[in-house]
C-alpha positions as CSV (number, residue, x, y, z in Angstrom):
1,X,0.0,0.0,0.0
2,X,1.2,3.3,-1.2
3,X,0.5,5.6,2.5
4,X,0.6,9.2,2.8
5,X,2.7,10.4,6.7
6,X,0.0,11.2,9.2
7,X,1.4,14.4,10.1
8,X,0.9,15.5,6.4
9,X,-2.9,15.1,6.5
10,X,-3.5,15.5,10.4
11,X,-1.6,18.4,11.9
12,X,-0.7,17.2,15.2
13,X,-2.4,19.9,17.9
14,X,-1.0,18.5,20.9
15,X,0.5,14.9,21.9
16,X,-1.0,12.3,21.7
17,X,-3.0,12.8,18.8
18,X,-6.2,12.9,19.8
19,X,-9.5,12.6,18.1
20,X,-12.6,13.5,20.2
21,X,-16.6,14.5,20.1
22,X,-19.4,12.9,21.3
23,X,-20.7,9.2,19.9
24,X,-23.4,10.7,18.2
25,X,-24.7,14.1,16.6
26,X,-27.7,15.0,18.7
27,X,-28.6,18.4,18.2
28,X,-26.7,21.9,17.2
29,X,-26.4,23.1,21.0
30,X,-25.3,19.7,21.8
31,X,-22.2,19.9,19.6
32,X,-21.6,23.6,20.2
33,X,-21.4,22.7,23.7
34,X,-19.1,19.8,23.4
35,X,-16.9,21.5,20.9
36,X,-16.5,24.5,23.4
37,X,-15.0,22.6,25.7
38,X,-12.9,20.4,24.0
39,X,-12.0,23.6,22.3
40,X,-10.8,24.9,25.8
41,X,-8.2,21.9,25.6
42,X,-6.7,23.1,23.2
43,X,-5.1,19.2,22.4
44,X,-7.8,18.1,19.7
45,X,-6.9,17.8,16.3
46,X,-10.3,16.5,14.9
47,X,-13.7,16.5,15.7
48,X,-15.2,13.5,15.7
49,X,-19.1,12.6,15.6
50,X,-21.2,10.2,14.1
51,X,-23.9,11.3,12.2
52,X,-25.5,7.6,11.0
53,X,-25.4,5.2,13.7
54,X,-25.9,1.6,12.7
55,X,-27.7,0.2,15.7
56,X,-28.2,-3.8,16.4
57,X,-32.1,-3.3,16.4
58,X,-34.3,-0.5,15.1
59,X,-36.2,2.0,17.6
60,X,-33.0,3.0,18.9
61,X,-31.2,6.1,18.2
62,X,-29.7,5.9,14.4
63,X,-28.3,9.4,14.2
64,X,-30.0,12.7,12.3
65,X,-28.3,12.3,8.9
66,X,-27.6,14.9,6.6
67,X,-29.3,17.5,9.5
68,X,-26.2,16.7,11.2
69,X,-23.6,17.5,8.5
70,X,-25.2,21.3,8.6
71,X,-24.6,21.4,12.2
72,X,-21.1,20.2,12.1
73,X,-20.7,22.8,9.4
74,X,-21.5,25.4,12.0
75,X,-19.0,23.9,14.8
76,X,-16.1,24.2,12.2
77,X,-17.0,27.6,11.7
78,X,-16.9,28.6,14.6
79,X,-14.2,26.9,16.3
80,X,-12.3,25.6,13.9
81,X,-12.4,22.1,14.2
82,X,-11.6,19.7,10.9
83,X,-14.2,17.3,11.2
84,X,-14.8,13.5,10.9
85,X,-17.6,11.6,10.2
86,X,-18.4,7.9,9.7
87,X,-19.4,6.6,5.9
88,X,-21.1,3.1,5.6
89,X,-22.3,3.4,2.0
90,X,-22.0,5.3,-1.2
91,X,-24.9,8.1,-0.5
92,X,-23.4,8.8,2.9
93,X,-20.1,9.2,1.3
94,X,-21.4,11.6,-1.5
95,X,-23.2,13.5,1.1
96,X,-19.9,13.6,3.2
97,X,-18.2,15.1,0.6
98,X,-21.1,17.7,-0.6
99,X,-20.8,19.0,3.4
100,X,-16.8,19.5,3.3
101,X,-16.2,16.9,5.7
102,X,-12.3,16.9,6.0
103,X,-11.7,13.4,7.2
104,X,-14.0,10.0,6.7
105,X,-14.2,6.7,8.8
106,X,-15.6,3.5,8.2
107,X,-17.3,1.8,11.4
108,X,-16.7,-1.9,12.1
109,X,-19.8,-3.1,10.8
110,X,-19.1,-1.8,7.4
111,X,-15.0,-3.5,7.1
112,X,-16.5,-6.3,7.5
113,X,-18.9,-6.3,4.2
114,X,-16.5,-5.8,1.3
115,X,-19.3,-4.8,-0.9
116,X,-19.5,-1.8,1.6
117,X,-16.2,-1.0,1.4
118,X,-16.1,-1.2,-2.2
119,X,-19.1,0.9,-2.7
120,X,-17.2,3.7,-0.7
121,X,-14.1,3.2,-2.3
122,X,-15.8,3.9,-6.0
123,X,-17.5,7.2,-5.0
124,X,-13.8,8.4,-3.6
125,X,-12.2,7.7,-6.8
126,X,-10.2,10.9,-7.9
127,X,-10.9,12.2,-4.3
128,X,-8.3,13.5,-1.9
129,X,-9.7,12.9,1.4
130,X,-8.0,11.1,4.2
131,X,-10.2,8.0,5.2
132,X,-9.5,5.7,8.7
133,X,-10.3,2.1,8.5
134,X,-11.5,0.7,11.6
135,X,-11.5,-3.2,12.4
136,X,-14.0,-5.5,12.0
137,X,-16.5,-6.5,14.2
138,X,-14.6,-10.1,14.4
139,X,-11.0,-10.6,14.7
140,X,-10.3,-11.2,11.1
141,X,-7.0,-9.1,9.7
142,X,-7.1,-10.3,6.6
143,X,-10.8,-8.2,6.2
144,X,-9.2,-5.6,8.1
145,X,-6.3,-5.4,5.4
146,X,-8.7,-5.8,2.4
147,X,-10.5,-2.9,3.7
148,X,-7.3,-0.8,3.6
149,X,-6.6,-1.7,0.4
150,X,-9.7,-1.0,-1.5
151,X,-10.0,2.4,-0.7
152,X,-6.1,2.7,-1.0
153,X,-6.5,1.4,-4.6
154,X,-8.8,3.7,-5.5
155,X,-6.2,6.5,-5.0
156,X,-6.5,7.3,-1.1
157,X,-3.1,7.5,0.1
158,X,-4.2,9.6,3.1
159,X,-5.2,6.3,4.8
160,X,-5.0,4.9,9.0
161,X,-6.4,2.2,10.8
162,X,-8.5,2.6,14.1
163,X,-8.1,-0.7,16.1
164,X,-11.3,-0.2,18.3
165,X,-11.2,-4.1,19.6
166,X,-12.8,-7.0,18.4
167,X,-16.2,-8.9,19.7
168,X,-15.4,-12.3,22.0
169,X,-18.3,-14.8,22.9
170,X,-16.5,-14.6,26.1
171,X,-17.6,-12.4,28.8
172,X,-14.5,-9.8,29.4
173,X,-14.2,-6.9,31.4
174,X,-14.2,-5.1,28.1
175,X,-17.0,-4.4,25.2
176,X,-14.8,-5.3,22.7
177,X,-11.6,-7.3,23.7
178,X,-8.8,-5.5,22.7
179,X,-7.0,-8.6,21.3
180,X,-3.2,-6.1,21.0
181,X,-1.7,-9.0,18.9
182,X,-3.9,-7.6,16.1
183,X,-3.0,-4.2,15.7
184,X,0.8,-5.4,16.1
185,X,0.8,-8.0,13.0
186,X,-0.8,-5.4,11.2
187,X,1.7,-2.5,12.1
188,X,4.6,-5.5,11.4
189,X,2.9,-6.1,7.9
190,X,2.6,-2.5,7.3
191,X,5.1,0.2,8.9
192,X,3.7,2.9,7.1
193,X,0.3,3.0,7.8
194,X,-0.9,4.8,10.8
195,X,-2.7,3.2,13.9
196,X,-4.9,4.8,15.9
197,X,-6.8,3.8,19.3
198,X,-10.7,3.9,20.2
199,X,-10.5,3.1,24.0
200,X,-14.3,4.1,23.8
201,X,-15.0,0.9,22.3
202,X,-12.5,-1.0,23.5
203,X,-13.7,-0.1,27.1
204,X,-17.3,0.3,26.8
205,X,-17.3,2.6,30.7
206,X,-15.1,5.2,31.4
207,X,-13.0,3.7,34.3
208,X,-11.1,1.5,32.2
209,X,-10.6,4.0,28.9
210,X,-7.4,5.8,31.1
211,X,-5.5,2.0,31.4
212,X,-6.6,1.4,27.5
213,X,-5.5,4.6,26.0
214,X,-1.9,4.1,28.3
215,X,-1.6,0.6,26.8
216,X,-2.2,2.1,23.3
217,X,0.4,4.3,23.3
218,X,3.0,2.3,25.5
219,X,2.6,0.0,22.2
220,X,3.6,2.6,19.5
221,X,0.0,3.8,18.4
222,X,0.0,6.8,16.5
223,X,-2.8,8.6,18.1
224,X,-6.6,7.9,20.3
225,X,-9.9,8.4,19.4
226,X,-11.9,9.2,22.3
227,X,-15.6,10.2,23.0
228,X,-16.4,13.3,24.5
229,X,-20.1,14.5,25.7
230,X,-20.9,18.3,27.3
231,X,-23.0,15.6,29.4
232,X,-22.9,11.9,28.8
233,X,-26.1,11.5,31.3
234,X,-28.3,12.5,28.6
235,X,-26.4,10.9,26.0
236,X,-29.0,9.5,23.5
237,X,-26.3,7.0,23.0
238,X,-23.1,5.0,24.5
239,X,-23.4,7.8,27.2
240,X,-21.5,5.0,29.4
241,X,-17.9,5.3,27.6
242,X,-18.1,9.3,27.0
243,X,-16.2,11.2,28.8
244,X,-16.9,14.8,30.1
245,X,-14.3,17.8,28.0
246,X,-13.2,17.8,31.8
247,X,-12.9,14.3,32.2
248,X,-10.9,14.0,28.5
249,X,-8.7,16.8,29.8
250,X,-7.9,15.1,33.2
251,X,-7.0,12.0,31.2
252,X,-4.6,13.5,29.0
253,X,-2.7,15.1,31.8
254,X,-1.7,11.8,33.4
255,X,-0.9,10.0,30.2
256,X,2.7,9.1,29.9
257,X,4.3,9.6,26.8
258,X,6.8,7.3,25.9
259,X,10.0,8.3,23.3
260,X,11.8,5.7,20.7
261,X,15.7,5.7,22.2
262,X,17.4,8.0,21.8
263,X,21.1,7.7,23.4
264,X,24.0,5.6,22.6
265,X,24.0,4.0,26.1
266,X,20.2,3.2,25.6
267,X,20.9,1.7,22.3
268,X,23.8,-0.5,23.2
269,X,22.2,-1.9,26.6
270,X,19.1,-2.7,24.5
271,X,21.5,-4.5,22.1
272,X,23.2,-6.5,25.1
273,X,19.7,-7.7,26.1
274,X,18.2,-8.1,23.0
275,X,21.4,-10.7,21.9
276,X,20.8,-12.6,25.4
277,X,17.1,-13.0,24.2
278,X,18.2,-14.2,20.7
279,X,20.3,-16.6,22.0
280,X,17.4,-18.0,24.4
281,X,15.1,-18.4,21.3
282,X,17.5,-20.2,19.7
283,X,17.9,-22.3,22.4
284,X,13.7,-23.0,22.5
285,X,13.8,-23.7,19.2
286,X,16.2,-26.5,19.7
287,X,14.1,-28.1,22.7
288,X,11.4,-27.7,20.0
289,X,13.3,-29.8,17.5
290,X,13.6,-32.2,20.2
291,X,10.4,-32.2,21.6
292,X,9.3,-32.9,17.8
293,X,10.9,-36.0,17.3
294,X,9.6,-37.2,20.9
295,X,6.4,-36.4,19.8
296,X,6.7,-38.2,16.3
297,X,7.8,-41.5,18.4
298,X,4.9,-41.4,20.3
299,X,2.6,-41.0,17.8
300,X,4.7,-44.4,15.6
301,X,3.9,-46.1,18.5
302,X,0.0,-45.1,19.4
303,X,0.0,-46.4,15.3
304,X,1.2,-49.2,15.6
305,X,-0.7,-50.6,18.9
306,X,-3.8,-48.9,18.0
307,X,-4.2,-46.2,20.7
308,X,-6.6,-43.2,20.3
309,X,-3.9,-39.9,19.5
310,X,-6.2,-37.8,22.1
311,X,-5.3,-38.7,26.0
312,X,-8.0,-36.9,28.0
313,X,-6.1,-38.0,31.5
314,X,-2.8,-37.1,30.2
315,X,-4.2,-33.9,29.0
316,X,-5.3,-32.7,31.7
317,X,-1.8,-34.0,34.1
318,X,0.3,-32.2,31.5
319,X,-1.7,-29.0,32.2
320,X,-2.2,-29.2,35.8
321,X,1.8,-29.5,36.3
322,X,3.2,-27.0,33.3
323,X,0.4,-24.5,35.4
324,X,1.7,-25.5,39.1
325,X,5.5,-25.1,37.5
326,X,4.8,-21.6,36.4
327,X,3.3,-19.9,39.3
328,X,5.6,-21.3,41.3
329,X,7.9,-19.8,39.3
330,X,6.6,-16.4,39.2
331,X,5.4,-16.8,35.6
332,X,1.3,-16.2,34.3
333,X,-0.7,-19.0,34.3
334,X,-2.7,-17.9,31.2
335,X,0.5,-17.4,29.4
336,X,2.0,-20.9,29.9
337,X,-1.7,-22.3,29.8
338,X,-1.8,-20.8,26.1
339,X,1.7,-22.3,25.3
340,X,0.6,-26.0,26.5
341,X,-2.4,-25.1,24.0
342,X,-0.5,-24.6,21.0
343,X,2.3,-27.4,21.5
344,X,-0.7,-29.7,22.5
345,X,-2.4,-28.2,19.2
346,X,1.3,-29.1,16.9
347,X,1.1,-32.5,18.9
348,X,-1.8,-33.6,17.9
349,X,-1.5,-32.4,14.5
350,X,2.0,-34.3,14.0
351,X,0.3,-37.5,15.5
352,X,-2.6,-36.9,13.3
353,X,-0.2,-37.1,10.1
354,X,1.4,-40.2,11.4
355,X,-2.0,-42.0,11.5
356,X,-2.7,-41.3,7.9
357,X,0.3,-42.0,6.1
């Protein structure tokens, strides 16, 4: 993909980048009032607000349409702002552009239909307009990347990700489970291209958006999107994650920024750890050799007397110990519990060819 810099498209106001305004366009003094007081910040470097808002079911609030581009016409005017909307199909992409709106987004439930996507992507042909890409709904990168690249091959080159989290059928202290390995593979397939956070939806309540939005940019994130209400009690929707100007102000204030290195000490003491680490892995991936070939006798001889590959008993031994081992040794349980899953995973899959050839 062919990516424009960030800071070429998105002047940076203050750091972090930050992206802020309330989930949903509600009325004129609404955003007036919000837009004051992020204005007051004087740290925002786009206005953020959605004006359709794909709901689950109907009867709930779905935004006030082209109503609301008028309005944010009037906050721009008046303080400023450059504005961003979210775009889920071709009409509200041509009515994007009619209103001036200087940056578009598409929403999760929109990256994951490629017939969306596409959709948007033809209107914006032979349009320069910077466009952010948020995830999909599921944790699927390869949709994620698709997304990317159809609007990027139809000449946007202004182009950044929003990793806003991913849905779990598991219950988690989150709305949408963050899931960081995600937004890493895709900054490692893609160095270029911009990432920014939405600890709104990763969070779903305020309390946890401060540890979110740290996490975010301890991990090299280029920027957070954030949602900002003059008063989320009457919030006609998501009032639970949006913060307060105040609130958003307070937040920033206690983030810590970190910086890449920068000194020649850092650098070579870095190296000196980062060589003992290299020669660790090298050593694990010896063991795994070995481990291997154990692994391949085993599963010779469960062919050759006829035992099932899958040892339920066994199974549950290996866990119980490998999890006893580790906490004992000051290591996470979940971590070493998700190791024993994958080498129990290349186990069985090794056995599994031996019993068919």
């Amino acid at each position: 993909m062919k990516i424009s810099p960030i800071n070429t498209w998105l002047p940076l106001t203050a750091e972090p980048l930050l992206i802020a305004g309330p989930c949903g366009a509600e009325s004129l003094e609404q955003l007036m009032a919000t837009a004051k007081g992020l204005k007051e910040l004087n740290k925002i470097s786009l206005f953020r607000a959605g004006v359709w808002k794909p709901r689950t079911r109907p009867n709930a609030f779905e935004g006030k349409g082209e109503e609301a581009l008028k309005w944010l016409n009037e906050v721009k005017k008046e303080f400023g702002f450059k504005i961003t909307v979210e775009v889920a199909n071709a009409q509200h992409t041509e009515l994007a552009l009619k209103y001036g709106i200087d940056v578009l987004w598409i929403g999760a439930r929109t990256t994951v239909n490629p017939f969306s996507v596409q959709e948007i992507a033809d209107v914006l042909k032979g349009v320069d307009i910077p466009v952010m890409v948020k995830n999909p709904v599921h944790a699927d990168l390869q949709l994620w990347i698709g997304a990317l690249e159809r609007i990027n091959n139809s000449g946007i080159t202004k182009l950044a990700a929003v990793h806003r989290g991913f849905h779990f059928h598991d219950k988690t202290k989150y709305r949408n489970n963050p899931l960081w390995q995600l937004p890493i593979e895709l900054r490692t397939l893609f160095p270029e291209l911009p990432i920014i956070c939405d600890p709104s939806h990763i969070s779903g309540n305020r309390e946890l958006i401060p540890s979110v939005a740290q996490k975010a940019l301890d991990l090299g994130m280029n920027g957070l999107m954030i949602e900002s209400h003059f008063d989320p009690s009457v919030a006609l929707s998501d009032a639970e994650q949006q913060l307060t100007p105040k609130q958003l102000g307070e937040l920033i204030s206690k983030l810590i920024l970190r910086k890449e290195v920068c000194t020649e000490d850092a650098v070579n003491k870095l190296s000196e750890l980062r060589n003992i680490i290299d020669e660790i892995d090298e050593e694990l991936i010896h063991v795994l050799k070995k481990r291997t070939q154990i692994i391949e006798q085993i599963g010779n001889y469960k062919k050759e007397h006829n035992i099932t590959i899958f040892q339920l008993e066994r199974w549950q031994e290996l866990l119980r110990t490998r999890i006893q081992l580790a906490q004992k040794l000051g290591l996470s349980p979940n971590h070493v519990e998700k190791i024993c899953q994958l080498l129990h995973e290349e186990s069985i899959r090794i056995q599994n060819g031996l019993m068919n050839k």
